[in-house]
PAMI-331363 format. One record per residue (C-alpha): residue number from 1; x, y, z negated. Coordinates in pm, 1 decimal. Example, Ala and Ser with C-alpha at 12.3 -4.5 7.8 and 13.67 -1.06 7.14 Angstrom:
<nodes>
(node 1; (1230.0; -450.0; -780.0))
(node 2; (1367.0; -106.0; -714.0))
</nodes>
This chain:
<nodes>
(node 1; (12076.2; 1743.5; 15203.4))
(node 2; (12139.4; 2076.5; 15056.0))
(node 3; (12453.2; 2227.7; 15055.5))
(node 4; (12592.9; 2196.0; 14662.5))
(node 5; (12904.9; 2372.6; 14560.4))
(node 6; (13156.6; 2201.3; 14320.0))
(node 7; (13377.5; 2419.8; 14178.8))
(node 8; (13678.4; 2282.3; 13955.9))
(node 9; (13913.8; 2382.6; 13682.3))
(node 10; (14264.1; 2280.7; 13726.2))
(node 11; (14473.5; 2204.3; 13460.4))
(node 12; (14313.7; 1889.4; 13291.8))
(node 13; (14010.3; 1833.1; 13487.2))
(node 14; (14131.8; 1864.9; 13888.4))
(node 15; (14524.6; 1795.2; 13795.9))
(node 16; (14629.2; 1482.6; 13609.1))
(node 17; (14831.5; 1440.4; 13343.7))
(node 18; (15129.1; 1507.3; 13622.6))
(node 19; (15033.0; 1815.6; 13738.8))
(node 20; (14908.8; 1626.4; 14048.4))
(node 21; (14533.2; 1593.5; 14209.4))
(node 22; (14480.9; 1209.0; 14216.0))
(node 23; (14436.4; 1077.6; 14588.3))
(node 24; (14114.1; 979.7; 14512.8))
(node 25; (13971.3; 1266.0; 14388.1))
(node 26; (14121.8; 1415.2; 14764.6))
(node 27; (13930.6; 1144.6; 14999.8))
(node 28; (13631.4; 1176.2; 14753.8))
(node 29; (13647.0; 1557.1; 14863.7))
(node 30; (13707.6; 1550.1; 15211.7))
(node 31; (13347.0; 1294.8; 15241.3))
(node 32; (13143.5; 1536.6; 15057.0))
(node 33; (13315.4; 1858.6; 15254.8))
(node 34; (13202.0; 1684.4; 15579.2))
(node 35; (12851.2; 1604.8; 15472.4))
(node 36; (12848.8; 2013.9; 15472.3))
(node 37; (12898.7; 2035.8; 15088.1))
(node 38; (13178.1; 2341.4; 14957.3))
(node 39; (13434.8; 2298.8; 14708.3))
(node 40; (13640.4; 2578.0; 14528.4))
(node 41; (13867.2; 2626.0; 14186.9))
(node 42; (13856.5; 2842.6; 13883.8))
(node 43; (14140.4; 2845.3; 13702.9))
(node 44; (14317.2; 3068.7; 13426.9))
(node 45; (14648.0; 2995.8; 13668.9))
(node 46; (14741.8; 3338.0; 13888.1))
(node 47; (14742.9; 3330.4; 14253.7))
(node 48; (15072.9; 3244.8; 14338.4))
(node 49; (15003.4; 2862.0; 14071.1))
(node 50; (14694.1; 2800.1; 14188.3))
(node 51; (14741.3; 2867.9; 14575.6))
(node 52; (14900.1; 2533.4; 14681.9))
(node 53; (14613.5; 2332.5; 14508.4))
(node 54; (14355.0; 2549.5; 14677.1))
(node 55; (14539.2; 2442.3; 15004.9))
(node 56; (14592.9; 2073.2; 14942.4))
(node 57; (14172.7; 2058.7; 14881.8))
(node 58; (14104.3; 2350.2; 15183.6))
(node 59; (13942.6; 2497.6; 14919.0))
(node 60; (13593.3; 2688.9; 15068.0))
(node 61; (13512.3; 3081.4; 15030.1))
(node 62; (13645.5; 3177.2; 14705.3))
(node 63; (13861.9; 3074.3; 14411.4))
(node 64; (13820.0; 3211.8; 14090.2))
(node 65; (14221.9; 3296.5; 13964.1))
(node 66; (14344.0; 3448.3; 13622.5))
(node 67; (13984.6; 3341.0; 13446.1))
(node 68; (13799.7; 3542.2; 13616.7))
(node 69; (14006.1; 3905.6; 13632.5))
(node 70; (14072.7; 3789.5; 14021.7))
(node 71; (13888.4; 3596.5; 14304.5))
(node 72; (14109.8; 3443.5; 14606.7))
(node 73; (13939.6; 3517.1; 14917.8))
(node 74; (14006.2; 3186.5; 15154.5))
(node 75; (13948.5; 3349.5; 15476.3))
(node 76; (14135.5; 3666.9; 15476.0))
(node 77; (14407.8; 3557.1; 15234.2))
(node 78; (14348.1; 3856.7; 15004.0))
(node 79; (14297.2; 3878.2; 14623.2))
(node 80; (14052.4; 4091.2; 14466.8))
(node 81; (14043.5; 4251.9; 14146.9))
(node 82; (13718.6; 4137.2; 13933.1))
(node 83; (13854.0; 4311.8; 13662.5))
(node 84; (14023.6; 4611.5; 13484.6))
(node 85; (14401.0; 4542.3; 13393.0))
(node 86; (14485.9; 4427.3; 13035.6))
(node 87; (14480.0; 4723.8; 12831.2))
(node 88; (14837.2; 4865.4; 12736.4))
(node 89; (14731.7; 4877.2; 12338.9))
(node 90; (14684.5; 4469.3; 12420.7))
(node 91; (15029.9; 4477.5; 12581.9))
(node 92; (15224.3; 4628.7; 12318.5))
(node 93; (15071.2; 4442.2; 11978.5))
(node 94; (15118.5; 4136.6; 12256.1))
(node 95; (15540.2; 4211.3; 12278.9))
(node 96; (15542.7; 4266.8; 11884.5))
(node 97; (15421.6; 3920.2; 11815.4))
(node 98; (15646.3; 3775.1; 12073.9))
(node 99; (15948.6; 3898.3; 11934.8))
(node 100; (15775.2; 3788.2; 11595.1))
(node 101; (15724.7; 3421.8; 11694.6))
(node 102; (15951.4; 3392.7; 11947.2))
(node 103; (15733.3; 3286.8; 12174.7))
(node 104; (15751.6; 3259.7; 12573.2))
(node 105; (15526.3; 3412.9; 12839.9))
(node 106; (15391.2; 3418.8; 13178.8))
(node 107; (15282.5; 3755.8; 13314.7))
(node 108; (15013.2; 3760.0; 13599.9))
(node 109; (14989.9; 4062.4; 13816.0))
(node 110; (14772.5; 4109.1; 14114.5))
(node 111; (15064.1; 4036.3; 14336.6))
(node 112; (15357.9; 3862.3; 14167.5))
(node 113; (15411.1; 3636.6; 13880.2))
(node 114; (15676.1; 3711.7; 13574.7))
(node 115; (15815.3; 3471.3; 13342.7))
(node 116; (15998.8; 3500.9; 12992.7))
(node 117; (16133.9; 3224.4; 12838.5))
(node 118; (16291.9; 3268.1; 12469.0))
(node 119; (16421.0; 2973.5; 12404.5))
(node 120; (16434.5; 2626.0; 12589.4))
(node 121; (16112.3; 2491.4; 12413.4))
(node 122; (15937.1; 2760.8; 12610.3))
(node 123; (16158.2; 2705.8; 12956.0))
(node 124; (16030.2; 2310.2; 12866.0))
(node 125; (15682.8; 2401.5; 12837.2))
(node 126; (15660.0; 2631.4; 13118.4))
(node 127; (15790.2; 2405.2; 13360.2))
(node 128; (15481.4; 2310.8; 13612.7))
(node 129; (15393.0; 2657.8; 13615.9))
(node 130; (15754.2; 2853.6; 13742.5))
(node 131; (15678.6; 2767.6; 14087.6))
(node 132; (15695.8; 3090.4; 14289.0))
(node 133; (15755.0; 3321.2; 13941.3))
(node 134; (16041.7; 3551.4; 13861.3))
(node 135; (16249.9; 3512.4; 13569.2))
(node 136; (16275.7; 3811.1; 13356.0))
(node 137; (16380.8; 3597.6; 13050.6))
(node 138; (16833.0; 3752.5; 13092.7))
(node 139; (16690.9; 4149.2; 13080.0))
(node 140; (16575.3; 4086.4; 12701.5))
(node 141; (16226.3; 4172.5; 12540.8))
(node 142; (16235.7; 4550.0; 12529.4))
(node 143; (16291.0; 4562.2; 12903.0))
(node 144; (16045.2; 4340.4; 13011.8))
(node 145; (15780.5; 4553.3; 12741.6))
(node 146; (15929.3; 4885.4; 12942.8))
(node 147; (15840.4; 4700.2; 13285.6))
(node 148; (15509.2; 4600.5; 13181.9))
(node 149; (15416.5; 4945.5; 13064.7))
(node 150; (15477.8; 5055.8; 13438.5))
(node 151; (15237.8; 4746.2; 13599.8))
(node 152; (14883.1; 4650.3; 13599.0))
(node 153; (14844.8; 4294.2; 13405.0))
(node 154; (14556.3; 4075.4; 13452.4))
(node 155; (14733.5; 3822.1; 13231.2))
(node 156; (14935.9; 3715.5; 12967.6))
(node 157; (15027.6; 3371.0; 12878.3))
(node 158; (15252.9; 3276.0; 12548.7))
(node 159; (15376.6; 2939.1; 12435.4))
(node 160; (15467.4; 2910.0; 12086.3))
(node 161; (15590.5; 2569.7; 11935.6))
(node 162; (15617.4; 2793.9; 11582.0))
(node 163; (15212.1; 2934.0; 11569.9))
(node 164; (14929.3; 2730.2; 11649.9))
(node 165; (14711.0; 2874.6; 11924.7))
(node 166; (14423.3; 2936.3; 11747.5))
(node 167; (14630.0; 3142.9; 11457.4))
(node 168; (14785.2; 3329.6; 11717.7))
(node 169; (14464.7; 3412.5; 11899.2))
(node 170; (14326.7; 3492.8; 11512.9))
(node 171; (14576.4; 3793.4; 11526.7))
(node 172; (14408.2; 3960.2; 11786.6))
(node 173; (14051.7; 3960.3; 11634.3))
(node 174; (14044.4; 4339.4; 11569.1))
(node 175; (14174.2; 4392.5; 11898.3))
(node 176; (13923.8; 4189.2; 12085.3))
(node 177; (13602.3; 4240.7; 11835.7))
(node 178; (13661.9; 4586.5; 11696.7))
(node 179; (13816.4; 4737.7; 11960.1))
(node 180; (13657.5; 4525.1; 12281.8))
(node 181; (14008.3; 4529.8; 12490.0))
(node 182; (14088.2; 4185.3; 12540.2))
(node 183; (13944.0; 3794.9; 12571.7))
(node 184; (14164.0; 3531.4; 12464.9))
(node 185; (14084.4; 3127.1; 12564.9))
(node 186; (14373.7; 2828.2; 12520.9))
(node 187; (14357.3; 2609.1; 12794.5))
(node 188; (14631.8; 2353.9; 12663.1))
(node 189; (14822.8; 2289.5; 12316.5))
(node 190; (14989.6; 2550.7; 12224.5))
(node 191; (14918.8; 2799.3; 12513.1))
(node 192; (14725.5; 3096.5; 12486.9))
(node 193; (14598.6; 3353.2; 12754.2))
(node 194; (14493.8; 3715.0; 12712.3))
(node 195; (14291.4; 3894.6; 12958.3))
(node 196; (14080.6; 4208.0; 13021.5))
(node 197; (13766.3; 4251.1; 12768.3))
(node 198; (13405.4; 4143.6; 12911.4))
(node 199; (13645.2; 3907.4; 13167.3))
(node 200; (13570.8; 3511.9; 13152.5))
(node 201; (13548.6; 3240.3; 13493.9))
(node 202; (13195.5; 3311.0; 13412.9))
(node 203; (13192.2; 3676.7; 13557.1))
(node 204; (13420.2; 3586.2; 13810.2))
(node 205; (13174.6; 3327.0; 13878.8))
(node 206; (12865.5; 3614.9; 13857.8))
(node 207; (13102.1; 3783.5; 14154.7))
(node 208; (13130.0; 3464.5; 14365.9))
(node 209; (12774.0; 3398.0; 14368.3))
(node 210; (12678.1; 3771.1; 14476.9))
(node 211; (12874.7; 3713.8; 14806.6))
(node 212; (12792.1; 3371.8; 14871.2))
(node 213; (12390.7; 3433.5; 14799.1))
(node 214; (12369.0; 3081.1; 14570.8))
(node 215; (11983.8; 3181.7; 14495.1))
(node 216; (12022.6; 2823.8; 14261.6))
(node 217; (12238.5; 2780.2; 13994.1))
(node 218; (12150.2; 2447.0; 13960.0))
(node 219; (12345.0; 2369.7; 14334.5))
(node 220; (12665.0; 2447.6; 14129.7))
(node 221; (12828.7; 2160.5; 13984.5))
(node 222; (13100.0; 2254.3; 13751.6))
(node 223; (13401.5; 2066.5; 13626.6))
(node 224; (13620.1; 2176.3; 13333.6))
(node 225; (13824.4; 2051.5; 12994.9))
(node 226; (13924.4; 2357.0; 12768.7))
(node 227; (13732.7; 2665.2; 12599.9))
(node 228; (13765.9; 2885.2; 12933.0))
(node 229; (13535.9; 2668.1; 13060.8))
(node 230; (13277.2; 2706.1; 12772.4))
(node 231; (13063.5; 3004.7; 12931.6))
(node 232; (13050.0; 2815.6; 13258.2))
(node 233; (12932.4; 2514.3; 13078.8))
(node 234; (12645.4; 2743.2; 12895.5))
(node 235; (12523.4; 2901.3; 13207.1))
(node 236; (12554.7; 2605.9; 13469.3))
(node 237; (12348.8; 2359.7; 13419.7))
(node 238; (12511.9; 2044.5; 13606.2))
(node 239; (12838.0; 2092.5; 13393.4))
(node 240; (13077.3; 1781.9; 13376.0))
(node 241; (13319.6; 1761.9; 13090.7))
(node 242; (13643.4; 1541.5; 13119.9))
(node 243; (13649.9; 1261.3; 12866.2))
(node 244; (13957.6; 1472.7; 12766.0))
(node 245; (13772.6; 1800.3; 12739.2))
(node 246; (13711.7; 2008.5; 12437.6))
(node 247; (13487.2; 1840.7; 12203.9))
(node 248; (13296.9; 2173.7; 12174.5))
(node 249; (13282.6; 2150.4; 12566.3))
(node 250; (13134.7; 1791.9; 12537.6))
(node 251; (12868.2; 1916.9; 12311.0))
(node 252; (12722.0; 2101.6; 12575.0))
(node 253; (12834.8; 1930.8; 12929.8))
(node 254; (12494.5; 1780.5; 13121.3))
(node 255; (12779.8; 1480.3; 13210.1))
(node 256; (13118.6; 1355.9; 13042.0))
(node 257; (13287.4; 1119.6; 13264.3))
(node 258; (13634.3; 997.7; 13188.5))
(node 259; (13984.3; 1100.6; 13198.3))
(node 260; (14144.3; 1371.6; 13441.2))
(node 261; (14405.5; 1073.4; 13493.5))
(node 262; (14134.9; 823.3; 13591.6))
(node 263; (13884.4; 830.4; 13888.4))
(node 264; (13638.4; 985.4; 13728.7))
(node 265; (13608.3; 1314.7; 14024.1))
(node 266; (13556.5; 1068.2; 14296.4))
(node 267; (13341.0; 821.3; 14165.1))
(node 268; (13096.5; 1129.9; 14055.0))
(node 269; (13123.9; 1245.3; 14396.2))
(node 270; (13070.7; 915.3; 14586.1))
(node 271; (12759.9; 856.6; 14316.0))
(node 272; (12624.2; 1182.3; 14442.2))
(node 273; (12671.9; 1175.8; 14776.8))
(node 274; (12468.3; 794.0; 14733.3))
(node 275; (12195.5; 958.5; 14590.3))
</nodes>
């Protein structure tokens, strides 16, 4: 059989409800990977979140990190920028409606991750994804706006329990049409990211298939839940939407099986590999 490449998002599709990759989802990968078939991850999630879930499935080749502003290259343990940092304009109006809505954040850079927690909501909500991050939240807000002034971001990631995601994301309309600096997605409730302008899992996707020379798209099987899997969805043809995905995503997934805390992966595998 032809090699096929499956390529997952995390976060609600790949990780349960737990922040844990069901077992079966594992054994259902480790059949296909020695029938010759490759498996990697795209995910919004920076390096240092994503890096022990690329290890637990020995992910193949490349992962697509920060939606598509890095790639993880497996082999020689180096990330690559896909991208141009998030513009400093972005940044700043960024800051201004954090102090404004008191929200929390996650910053991604190429190397290291940064967290800043307001309040405890945000400390709550950020939980699974403080693993290997630094805490900025004691140095205050005008600080950590001096310190990101002096880095390249490929990412910023606010929780607000006070603005829903899709007002907040509203604000940055003239930023992101007008102006072309940014893309914004929202992965989960109340989470939003912001990212470099023409940037999407998609591109780094375009990047990916350049080094790996997929001449098909339709080897590609793609798995994903949220709108930062939507241009994925539109270009890949075998797309497979969790029966907790989007319903926008449904709309246009080839497949929607069930539940990211079901069986769902692994039974779609071990129907393939029957084929």
């Amino acid at each position: 059989m032809k090699t096929k490449y499956f390529i997952f998002d995390l976060d609600g599709t790949l990780l349960n409800s737990r922040h844990f990759i069901n077992y079966s989802s594992i054994e259902a990968i480790n059949n296909a990977k020695a029938k010759g078939h490759k498996f990697m991850i795209a995910t919004g999630r920076s390096y240092q979140l994503a890096i022990s879930e690329i290890k637990f499935i020995d992910a193949d080749h490349y992962s697509i990190i920060c939606n598509g502003g890095l790639l993880y290259d497996v082999e020689k343990n180096e990330v690559i920028e896909n991208s141009e940092p998030l513009n400093k304009e972005v940044i700043r109006f960024f800051i201004d409606k954090a102090k404004k809505y008191e929200s929390s954040f996650l910053i991604y850079s190429k190397t290291d991750n940064y967290f800043y927690c307001a309040n405890k909501e945000g400390k709550i909500a950020f939980q699974p994804f403080l693993k290997n991050s630094i805490d900025m939240s004691n140095l205050g807000i005008e600080k950590v706006e001096r310190f990101l002034e002096a880095i390249p971001v490929f990412t910023l990631t606010q929780f607000s329990d006070v603005i829903d995601e899709y007002e907040f994301m509203r604000l940055f309309d003239k930023l992101k049409n007008k102006n072309n600096y940014c893309n914004l997605s929202s992965a989960l409730k109340g989470f939003v990211d912001i990212y470099s302008h023409n940037t999407s899992k998609w591109t780094g996707f375009l990047t990916l298939q350049k080094k790996l020379d997929i001449d098909d798209v339709n080897d590609v099987y793609y798995f994903g839940d949220s709108m930062n899997d939507y241009e994925m969805f539109k270009n890949i043809p075998n797309s497979i939407a969790m029966g907790n995905a989007h319903p926008e995503l449904k709309k246009i997934a080839k497949h929607i099986i069930e539940d990211n805390n079901s069986d769902a992966i692994a039974n779609f595998i071990n129907e393939f590999l029957n084929q």
